[in-house]
VOTOR-675116 format. One record per residue: chain; x, y, z of N, C-alpha, C, O, CB in turn. Coordinates in steps of 0.02 Angstrom, whole numbers, plus 50000, padded with zeros to 5 digits. Glycine has a CB too. Layout:
BEGIN
  unit   n_px   n_py   n_pz  ca_px  ca_py  ca_pz   c_px   c_py   c_pz   o_px   o_py   o_pz  cb_px  cb_py  cb_pz
     A      X      Y      Z      X      Y      Z      X      Y      Z      X      Y      Z      X      Y      Z
...
END
This chain:
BEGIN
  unit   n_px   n_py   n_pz  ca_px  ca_py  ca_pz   c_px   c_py   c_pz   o_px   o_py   o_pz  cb_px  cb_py  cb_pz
     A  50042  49942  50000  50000  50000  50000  50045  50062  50000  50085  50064  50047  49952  50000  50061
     A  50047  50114  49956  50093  50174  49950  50027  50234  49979  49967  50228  49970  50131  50186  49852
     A  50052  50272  50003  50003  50346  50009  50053  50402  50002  50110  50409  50024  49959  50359  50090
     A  50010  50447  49957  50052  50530  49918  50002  50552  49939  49946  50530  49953  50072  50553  49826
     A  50040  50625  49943  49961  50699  49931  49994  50718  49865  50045  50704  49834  49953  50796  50006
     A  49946  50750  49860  49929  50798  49798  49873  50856  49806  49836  50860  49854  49903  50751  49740
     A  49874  50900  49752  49842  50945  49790  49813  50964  49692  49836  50974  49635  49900  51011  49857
     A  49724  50957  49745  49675  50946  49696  49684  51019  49667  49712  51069  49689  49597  50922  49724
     A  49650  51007  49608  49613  51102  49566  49586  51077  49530  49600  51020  49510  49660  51173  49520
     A  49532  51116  49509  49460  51099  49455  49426  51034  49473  49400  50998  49430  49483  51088  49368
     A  49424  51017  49553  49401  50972  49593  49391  50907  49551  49334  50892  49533  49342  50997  49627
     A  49446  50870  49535  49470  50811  49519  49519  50781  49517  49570  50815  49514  49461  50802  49487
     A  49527  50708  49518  49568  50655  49522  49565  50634  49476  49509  50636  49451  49563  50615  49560
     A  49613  50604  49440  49622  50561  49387  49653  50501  49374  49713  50510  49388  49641  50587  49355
     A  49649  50474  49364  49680  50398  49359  49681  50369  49266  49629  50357  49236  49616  50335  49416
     A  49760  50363  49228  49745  50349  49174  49823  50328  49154  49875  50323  49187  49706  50406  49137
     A  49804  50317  49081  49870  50278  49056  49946  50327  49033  49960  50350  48978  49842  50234  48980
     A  49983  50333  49092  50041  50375  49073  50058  50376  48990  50118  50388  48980  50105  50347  49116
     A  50031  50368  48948  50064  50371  48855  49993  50408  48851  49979  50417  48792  50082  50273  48788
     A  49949  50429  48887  49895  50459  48822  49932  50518  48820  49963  50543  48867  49799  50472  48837
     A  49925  50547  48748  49926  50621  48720  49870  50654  48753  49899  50702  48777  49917  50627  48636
     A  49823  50657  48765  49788  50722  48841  49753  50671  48867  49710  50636  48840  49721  50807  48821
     A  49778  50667  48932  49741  50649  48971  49681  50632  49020  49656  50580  49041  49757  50653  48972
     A  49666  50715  49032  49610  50715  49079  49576  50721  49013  49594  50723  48954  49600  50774  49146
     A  49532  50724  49039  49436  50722  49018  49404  50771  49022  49415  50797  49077  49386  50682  49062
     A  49352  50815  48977  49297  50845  48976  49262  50820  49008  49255  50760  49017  49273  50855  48930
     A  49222  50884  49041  49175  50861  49078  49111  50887  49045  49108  50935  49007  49186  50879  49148
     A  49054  50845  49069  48974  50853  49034  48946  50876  49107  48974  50873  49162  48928  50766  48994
     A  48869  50905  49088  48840  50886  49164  48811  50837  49175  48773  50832  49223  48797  50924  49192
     A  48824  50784  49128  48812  50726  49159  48879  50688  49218  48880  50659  49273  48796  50682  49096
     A  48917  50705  49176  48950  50673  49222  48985  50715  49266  49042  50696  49281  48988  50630  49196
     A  48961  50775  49293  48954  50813  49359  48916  50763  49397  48933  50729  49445  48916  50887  49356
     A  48840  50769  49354  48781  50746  49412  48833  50672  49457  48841  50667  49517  48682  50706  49355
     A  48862  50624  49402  48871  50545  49424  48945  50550  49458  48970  50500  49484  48870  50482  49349
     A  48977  50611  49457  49049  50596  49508  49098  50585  49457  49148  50618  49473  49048  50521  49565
     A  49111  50546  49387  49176  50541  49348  49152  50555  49282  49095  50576  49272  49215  50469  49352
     A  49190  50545  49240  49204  50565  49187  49265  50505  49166  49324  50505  49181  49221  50642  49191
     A  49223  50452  49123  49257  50398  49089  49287  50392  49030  49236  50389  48996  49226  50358  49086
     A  49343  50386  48983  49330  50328  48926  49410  50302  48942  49453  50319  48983  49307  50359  48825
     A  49407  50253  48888  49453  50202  48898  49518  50245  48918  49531  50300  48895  49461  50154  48831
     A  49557  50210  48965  49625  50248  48967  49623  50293  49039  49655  50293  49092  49634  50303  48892
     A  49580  50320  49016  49573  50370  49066  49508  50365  49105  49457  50339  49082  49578  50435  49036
     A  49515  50395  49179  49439  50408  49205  49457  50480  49277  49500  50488  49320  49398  50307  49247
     A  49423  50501  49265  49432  50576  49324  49366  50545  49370  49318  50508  49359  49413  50685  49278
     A  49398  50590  49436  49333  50577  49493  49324  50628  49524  49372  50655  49551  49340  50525  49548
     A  49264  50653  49528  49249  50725  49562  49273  50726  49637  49273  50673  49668  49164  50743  49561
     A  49289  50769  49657  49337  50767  49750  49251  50838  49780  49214  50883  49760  49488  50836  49748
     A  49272  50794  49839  49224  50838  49879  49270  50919  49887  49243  50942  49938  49207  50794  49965
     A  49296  50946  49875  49320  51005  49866  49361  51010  49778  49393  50976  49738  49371  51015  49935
     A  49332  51076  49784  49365  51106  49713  49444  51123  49712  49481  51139  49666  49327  51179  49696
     A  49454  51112  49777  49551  51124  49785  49558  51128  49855  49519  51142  49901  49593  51207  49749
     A  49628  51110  49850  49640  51057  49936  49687  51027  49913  49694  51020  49853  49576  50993  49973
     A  49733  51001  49964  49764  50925  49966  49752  50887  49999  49738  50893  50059  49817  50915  49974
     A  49755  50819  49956  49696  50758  49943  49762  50707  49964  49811  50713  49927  49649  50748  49841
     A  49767  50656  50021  49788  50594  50034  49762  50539  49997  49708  50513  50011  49780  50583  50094
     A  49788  50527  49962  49776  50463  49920  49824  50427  49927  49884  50439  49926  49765  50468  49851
     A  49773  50344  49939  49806  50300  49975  49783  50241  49896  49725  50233  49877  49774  50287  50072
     A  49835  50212  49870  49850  50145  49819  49851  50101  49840  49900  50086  49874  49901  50136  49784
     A  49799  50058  49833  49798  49997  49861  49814  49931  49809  49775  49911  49767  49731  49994  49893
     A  49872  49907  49822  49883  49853  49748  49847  49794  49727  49818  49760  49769  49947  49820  49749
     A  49845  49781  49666  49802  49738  49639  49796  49669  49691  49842  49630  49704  49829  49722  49564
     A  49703  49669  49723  49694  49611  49759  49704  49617  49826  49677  49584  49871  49730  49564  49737
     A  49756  49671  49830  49736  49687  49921  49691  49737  49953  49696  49792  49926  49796  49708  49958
     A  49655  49735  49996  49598  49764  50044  49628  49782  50118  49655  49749  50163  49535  49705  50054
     A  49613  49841  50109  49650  49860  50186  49600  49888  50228  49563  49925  50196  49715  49919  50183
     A  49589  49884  50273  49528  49899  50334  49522  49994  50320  49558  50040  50300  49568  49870  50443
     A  49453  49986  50345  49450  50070  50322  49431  50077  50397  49417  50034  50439  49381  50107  50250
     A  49437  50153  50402  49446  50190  50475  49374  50204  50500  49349  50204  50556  49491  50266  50471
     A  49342  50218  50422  49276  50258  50410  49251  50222  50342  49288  50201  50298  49289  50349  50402
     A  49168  50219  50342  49155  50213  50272  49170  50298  50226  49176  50357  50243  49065  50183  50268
     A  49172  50266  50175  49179  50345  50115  49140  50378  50116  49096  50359  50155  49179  50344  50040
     A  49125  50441  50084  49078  50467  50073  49046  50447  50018  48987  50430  50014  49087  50518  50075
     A  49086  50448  49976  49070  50451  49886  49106  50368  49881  49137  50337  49925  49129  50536  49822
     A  49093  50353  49826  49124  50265  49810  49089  50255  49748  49030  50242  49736  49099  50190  49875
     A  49138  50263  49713  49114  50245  49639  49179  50179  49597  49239  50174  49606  49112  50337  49588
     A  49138  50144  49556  49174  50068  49534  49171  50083  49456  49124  50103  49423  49123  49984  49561
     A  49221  50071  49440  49249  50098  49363  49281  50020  49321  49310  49978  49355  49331  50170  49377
     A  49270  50010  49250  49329  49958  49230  49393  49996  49216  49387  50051  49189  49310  49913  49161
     A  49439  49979  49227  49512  50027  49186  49556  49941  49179  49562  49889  49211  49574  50115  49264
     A  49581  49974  49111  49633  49943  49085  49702  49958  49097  49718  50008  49067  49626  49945  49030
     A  49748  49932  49131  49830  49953  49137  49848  49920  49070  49842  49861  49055  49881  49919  49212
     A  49870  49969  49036  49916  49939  48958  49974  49888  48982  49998  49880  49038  49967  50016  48908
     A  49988  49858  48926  50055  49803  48926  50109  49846  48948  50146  49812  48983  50078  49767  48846
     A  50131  49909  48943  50194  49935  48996  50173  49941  49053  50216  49937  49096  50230  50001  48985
     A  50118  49951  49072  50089  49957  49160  50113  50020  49181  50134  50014  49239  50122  49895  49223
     A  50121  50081  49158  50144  50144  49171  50069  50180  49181  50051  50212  49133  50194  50175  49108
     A  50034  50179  49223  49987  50216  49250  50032  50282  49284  50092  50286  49298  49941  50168  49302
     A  49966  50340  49293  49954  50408  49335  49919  50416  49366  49866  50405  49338  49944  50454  49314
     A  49907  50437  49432  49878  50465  49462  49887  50551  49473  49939  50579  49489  49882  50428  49504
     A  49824  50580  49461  49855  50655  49460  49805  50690  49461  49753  50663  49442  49899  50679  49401
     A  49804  50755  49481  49784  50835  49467  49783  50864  49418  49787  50838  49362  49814  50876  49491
     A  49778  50918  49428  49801  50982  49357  49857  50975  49366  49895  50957  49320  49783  51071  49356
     A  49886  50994  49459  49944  51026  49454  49996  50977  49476  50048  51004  49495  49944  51090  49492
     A  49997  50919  49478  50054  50870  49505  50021  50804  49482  49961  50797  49474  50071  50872  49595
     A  50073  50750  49473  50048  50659  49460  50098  50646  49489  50149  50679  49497  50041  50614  49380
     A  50078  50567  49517  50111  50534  49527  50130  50474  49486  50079  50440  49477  50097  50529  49571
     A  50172  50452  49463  50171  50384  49427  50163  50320  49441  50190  50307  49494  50214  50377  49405
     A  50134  50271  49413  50121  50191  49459  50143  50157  49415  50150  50177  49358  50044  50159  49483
     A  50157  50102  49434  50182  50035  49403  50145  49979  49405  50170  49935  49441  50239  50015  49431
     A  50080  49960  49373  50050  49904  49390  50049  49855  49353  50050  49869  49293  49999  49911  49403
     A  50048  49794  49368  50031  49720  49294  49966  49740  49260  49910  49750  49285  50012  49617  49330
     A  49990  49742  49190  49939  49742  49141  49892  49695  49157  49908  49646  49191  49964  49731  49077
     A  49826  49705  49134  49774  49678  49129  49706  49715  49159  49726  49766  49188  49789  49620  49155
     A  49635  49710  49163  49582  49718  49158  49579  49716  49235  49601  49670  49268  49547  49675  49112
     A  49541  49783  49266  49536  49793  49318  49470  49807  49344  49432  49835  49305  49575  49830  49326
     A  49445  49792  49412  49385  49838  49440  49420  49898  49480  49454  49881  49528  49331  49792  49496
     A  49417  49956  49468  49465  50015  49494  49404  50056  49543  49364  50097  49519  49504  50073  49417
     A  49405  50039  49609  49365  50065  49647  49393  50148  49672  49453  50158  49675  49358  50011  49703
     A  49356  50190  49684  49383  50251  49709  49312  50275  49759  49253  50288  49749  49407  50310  49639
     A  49374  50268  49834  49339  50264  49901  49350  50356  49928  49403  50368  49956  49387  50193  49960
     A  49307  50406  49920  49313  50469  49945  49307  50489  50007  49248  50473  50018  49281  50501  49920
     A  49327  50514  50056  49300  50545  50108  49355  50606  50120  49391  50639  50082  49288  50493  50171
     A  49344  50602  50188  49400  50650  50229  49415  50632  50304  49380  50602  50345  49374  50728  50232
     A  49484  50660  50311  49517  50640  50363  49500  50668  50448  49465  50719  50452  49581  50658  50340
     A  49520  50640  50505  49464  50660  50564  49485  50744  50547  49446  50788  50565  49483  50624  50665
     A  49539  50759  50517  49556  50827  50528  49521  50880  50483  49521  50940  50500  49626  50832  50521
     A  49497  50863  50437  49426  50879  50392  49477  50895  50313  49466  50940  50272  49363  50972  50433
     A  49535  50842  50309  49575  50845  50266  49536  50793  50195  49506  50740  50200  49648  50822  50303
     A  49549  50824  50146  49535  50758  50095  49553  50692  50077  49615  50689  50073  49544  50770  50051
     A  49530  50644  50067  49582  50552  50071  49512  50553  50016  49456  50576  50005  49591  50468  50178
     A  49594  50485  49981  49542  50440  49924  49605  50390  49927  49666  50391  49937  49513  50481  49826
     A  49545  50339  49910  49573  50271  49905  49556  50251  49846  49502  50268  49823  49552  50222  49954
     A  49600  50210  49808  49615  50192  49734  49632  50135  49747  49689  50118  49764  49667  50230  49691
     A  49563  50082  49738  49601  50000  49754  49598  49959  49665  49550  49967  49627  49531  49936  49831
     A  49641  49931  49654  49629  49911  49574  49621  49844  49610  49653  49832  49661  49697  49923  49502
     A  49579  49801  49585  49529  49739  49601  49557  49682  49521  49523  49700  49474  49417  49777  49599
     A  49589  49645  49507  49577  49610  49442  49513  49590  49419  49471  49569  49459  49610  49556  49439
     A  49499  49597  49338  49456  49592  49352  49447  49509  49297  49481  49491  49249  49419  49663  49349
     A  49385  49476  49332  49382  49426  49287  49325  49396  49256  49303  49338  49253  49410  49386  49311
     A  49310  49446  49236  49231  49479  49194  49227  49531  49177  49272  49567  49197  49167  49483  49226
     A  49167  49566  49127  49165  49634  49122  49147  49669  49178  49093  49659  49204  49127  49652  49074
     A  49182  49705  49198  49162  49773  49234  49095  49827  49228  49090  49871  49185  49215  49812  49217
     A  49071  49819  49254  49012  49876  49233  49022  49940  49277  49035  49927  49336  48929  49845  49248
     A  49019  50001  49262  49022  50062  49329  48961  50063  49351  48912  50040  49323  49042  50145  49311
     A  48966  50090  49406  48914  50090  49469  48947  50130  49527  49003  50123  49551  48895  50008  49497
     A  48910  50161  49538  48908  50214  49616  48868  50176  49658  48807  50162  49657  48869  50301  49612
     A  48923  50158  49704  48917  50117  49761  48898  50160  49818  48865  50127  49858  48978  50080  49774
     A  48909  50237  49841  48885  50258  49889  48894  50339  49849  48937  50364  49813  48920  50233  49962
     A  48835  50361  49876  48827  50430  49825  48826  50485  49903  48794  50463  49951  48727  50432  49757
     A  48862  50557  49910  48833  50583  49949  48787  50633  49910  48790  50635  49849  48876  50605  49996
     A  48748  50669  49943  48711  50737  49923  48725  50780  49877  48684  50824  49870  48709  50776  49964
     A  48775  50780  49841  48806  50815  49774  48799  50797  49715  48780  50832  49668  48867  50818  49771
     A  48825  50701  49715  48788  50668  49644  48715  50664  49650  48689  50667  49706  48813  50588  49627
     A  48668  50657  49577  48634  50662  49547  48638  50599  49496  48612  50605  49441  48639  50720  49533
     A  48660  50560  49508  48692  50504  49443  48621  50485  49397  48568  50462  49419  48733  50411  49484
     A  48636  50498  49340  48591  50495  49286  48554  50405  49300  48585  50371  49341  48643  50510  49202
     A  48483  50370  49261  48483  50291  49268  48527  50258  49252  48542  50208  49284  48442  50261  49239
     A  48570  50284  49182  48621  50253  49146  48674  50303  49147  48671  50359  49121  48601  50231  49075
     A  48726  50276  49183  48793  50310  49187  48813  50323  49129  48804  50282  49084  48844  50276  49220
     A  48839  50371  49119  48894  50385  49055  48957  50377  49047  49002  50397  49084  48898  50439  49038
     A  48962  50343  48989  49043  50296  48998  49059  50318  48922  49046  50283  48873  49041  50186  49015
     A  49093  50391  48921  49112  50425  48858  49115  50499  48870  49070  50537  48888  49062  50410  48800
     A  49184  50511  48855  49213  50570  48869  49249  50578  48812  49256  50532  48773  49252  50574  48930
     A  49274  50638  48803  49319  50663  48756  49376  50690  48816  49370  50693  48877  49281  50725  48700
     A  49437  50708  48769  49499  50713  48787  49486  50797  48831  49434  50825  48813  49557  50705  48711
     A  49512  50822  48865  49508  50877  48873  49557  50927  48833  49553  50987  48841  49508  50880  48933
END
């Protein structure tokens, strides 16, 4: 398990394949209402603040680590790690780089905040061994998630 901060702006997280040519994502108001903004490669996750630094904690493929607190927000994504396994995690203004084994993932992203009223997200990649479908697993008072999630973004 590794944990970085970073320090959010334009209140998102991102998680995607270190080789795309742009990375983050446009956003719709749809996918305001549902918390991310998907397509292959890439996926952003709305942060309960528009800017802050955000503890994010990586949890490696298949391990589960006890939570302190349930999340606020918890949304379940498919992501693909390419055959180099050079994933990002990142902001506008800083990434971090990851190293994971290629293959087909359930990429959970666990939101809350810390007792100190600091931001945390948890990023557990799950293998996956079926299709993935997304789903918002715990919504607070902010999403709005459409019946049918939207799984299609353009590049930003």
């Amino acid at each position: 398990m590794t944990t970085f901060e970073l320090e959010v702006s334009h209140a998102q997280l991102a998680v995607f394949d270190a080789h795309l040519a742009n990375p983050f994502n446009d956003w719709t108001d749809a996918h305001v209402d549902q918390g991310f903004s998907w397509r292959p490669g890439s996926v952003s996750f709305a942060t309960l603040e528009t800017t802050g630094s955000i503890a994010v904690t990586l949890e490696p493929p298949g391990s589960v680590s006890p939570r302190d607190a349930p999340p606020i927000r918890e949304i379940l994504v498919p992501f693909t790690v390419p055959a180099h396994g050079k994933v990002e995690v990142a902001t506008m203004s800083g990434s971090v780089p990851v190293q994971l084994p290629a293959g087909q993932y359930a990429l959970t992203y666990r939101h809350g905040s810390s007792a100190d009223g600091a931001m945390s997200a948890t990023l557990s990649f799950a293998p996956a061994t079926s299709p993935v479908t997304a789903e918002i697993l715990r919504a607070d008072d902010a999403l709005k998630p459409p019946a049918q999630l939207v799984m299609t973004a353009e590049p930003a």
